[in-house]
C-alpha positions, 0 to 999 in steps of 0.5 A: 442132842443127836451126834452130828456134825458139820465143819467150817475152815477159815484161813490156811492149810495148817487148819485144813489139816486140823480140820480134818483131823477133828473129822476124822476124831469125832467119826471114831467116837461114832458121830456122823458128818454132815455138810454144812448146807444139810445142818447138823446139831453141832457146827465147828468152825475152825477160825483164822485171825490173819487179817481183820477179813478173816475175823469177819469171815468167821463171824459171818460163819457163826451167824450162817450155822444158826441161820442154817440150823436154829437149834445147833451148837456152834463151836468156834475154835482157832486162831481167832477163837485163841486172840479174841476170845471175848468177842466171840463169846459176845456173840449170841450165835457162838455157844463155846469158844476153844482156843488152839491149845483145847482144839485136840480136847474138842472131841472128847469135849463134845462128846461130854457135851452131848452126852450130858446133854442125853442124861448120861451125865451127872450135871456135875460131869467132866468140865468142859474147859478142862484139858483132856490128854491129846489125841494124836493128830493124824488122818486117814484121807482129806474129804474132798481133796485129790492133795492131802495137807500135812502137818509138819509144825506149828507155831513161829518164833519170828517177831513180825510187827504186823502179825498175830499168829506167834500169839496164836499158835506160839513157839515153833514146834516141829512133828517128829520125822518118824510121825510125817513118815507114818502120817504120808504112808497112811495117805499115800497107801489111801491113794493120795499122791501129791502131799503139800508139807504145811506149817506156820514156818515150816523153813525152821523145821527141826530147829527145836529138836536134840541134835536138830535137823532141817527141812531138807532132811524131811524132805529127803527121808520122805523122797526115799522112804515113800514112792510114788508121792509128789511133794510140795512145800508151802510158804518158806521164807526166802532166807531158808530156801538152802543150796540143799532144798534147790538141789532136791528141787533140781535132781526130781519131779517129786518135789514141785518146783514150786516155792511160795516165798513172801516179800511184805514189802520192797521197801527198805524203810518199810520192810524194817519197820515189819520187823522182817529179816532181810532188804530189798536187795538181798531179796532180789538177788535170792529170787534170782538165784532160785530162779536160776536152780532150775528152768521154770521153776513157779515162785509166788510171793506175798504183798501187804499194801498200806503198811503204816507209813507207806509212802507213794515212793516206798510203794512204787519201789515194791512195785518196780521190784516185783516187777523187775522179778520172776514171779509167777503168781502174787497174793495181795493184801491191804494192811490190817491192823491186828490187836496187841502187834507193834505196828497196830499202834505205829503212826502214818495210817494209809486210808482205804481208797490208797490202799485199794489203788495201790492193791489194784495195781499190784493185781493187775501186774500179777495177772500180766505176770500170770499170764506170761508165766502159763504161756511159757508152759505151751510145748513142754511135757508136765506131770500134773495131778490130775483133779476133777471136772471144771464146770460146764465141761464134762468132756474135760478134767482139770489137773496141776502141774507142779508149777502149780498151773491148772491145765485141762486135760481130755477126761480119759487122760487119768483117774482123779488123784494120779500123776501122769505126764501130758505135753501142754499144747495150747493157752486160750482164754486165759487157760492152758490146755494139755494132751497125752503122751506116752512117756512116763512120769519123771520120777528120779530117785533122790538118795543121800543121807537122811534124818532118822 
């Protein structure tokens, strides 16, 4: 078989990130990557288990690698590959199956696959489920991308009824500061300037290390040590947005006001029955708070609908809370039952059609929320990164605030992948429309104590 490759990433920027590191791993063992579309003799399939959609979606993948190339080696690994290994191996499109404890073996692996595969190999060579040592996970640059995705931890100690992804990914586990350091330099020195910090539950940042530290510590090492980069956090739970985290957020540019902070639930009843580690009110008055730390600060959340024994009453009180709240930006999801979680054999199913009327309701407040949150950008100065083309609108670019707004700039404003000032001057049809100025980017310094 010859030594090419394609890639397919399902779910979160956790595995955007190991995705690329597998490129990257396999390129240095002299394969050479082809896009899906083009076919290629192996297909990795990098898999999510979050919802029962995501389980479809990476079956559905399986199924376009073979149809694509009827002859490639396809190769699922992941979260789904790591929970549901056995469906997988039922179906006849997937030749193997690797969970995520033998994702950092998967290069050395298909390089023996191939290898035997051209006779030169005993058929007694290396076994292909044996652990290989772990190669070290980082990446020279993100195909495709203008913002590089870096990982800063893995797994989750939390016990939420409805997620699988503890038994997944397993206990958290935190990168060494030194290693996001030297991952960011290398990213930073190939030109990327906005870097999303990415994890399970990046919030217990450094709580595994001896003596620990905290998320504000990276962050801060990262705003000293590193210039020119802007950083942004992924999803963070609301109890561990600290004073610290918002006095960052407050003092530079360098970190995106921008916290992705998910809810579950504004009901009390439901929110115990999740598992989940605060109330309705304590949550409120947190949003308040962190929207309070600093002007137009963006705070998304995320809403599971149909949570068994939901009520009409338990969901209009989520919906009057998201509603009463400064969020800018909501992501929705019908309930799925997951295998071997608590809430897959709790009682009060919600049928389909309730949850997608309930869902389509809290869409459509998050669309007015949306709105009302981009005209309120019109005549203030945003630094945006600046990204590439929309369709059909060559004259135009398209760039990111770090509220995390898109706005379409004149095509001469910037290169792809810089940070530059514009004053946001219009909202037209649902877009925000942004113009030069000549005043430079608001990069503050940050100096404090810092982990090592």
């Amino acid at each position: 078989m010859e030594k090419t490759f394609s890639t397919i990433t399902v779910g979160c920027k956790l595995n955007q990130f190991e995705t690329e590191w597998i490129r990257e791993a396999l390129i240095r063992r002299n394969w050479r990557f082809r896009l899906f579309e083009d076919g290629a003799a192996f297909c990795i399939i990098n898999s999510c288990t979050v919802t029962a959609r995501s389980d479809a979606r990476c079956r559905n993948a399986a199924r376009r690698a073979k149809r694509t190339n009827p002859g490639s080696f396809v190769v699922v690994t992941g979260c789904y590959a790591e929970t549901q290994r056995e469906n997988l191996d039922e179906m006849r499109e997937v030749d193997l199956v690797l969970g995520n404890g033998e994702k950092s073996s998967l290069p050395a692996i298909l390089d023996a696959i191939a290898e035997r595969d051209r006779g030169n190999l005993p058929p007694d060579g290396p076994a292909l489920s044996m652990p290989k040592p772990p190669e070290r996970f980082e990446i020279d640059r993100f195909l495709d991308h203008v913002r590089a995705f870096v990982k800063i931890q893995e797994g989750c100690n939390a016990s939420c009824s409805y997620c699988i992804v503890p038994r997944a990914r397993g206990p958290s586990r935190s990168v060494p500061v030194p290693d996001v350091l030297q991952q960011i330099s290398v990213l930073q020195e190939n030109g990327y300037h906005e870097i999303v910090l990415s994890g399970v539950h990046i919030g217990r940042y450094g709580a595994d290390f001896d003596p620990p530290c905290t998320l504000a510590d990276l962050v801060e090492a990262i705003l000293e040590r590193i210039d020119a980069v802007r950083v942004r956090l992924s999803s963070i739970e609301m109890n561990e947005v600290t004073a610290r985290l918002l006095d960052l957020v407050r003092a530079t540019d360098r970190l995106a006001p921008h916290l992705h902070i998910p809810l579950q639930s504004g009901d009390d009843r439901i929110l115990e029955a999740m598992n989940r580690s605060y109330r309705a009110s304590g949550f409120r008055d947190r949003i308040e708070e962190i929207a309070r730390a600093r002007d137009g600060i963006a705070i998304g959340t995320d809403i599971i609908v149909g949570f068994p024994g939901e009520t009409e009453a338990c969901f209009e009180n989520t919906y009057e809370l998201v509603r009463d709240l400064p969020i800018s930006h909501l992501h929705v999801f019908g309930y799925s039952p997951r295998p071997q979680t608590p809430a897959a054999a709790m009682a009060g199913t919600v049928g389909g059609e309730r949850k997608r009327e309930r869902g389509g309701r809290l869409i459509e407040l998050g669309k007015a929320k949306r709105r009302a949150f981009l005209e309120s950008h019109i005549g203030s100065v945003q630094l945006v990164l600046v990204q590439k083309p929309p369709r059909r609108q060559s004259s135009l670019v398209r760039s990111l605030t770090g509220t995390y707004c898109e706005v379409l700039l004149p095509k001469e404003i910037g290169a792809r992948g810089s940070l530059v000032p514009v004053r946001v001057s219009r909202f037209d049809r649902g877009t925000l429309y942004g113009t030069s100025i000549e005043e430079s980017p608001a990069l503050k310094p940050v100096t404090g104590a810092c982990a090592p």
